[in-house]
N, C-alpha and C positions, 0 to 999 in steps of 0.2 A: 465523456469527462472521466478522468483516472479519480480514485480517492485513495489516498494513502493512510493508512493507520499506523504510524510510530510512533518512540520514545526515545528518551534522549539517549545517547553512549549506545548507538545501533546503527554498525556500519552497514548493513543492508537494506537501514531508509536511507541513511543517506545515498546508498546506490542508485536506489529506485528515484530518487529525486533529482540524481544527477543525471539516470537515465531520459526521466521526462524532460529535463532541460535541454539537454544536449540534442534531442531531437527534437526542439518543440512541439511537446506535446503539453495540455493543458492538461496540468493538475491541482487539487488540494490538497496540501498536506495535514494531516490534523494530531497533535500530542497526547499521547496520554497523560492523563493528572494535570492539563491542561482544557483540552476541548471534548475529554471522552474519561469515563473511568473504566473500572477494572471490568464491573458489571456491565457495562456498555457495550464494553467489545466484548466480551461473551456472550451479552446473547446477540449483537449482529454477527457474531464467527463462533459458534458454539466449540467447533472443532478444530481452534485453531490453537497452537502450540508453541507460535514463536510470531515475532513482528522482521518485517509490517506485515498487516493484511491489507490487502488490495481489492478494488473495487473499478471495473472499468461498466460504465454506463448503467451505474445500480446496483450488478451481478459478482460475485467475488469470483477471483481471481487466482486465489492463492498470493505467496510472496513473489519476491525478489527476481527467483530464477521464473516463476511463472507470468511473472511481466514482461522480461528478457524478451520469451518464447512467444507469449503473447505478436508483442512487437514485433518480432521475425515473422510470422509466421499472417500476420495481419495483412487483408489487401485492400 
């Protein structure tokens, strides 16, 4: 299961969401200041910098380009 962490006015969730589409892959997308706050996603990504953060089967991921790579690279 992918888990995505965005917020609004962020063309690289919506990447990452168009990417799980387009291949059918099962995700959740989840908003901040919606289903998460600021404190939330810091402490599940302490070191993260920039949205989304990603989550494939519990484990992060990194973003956008590391879903990409993820994906290709997946057997």
């Amino acid at each position: 299961m992918i888990e995505i962490y965005g917020k609004h006015n962020c063309s690289y969730c919506d990447k990452a969401k168009f990417l799980c589409e387009r291949n059918n892959l099962e995700y959740v997308y989840k908003q901040l200041d919606e289903d998460f706050d600021r404190n939330a996603f810091f402490a599940m990504f302490p070191s993260a910098r920039s949205f989304p953060q990603i989550k494939v089967d519990g484990h992060s991921i990194g973003g956008y380009t590391d879903l990409e790579s993820w994906y290709q690279n997946r057997t």
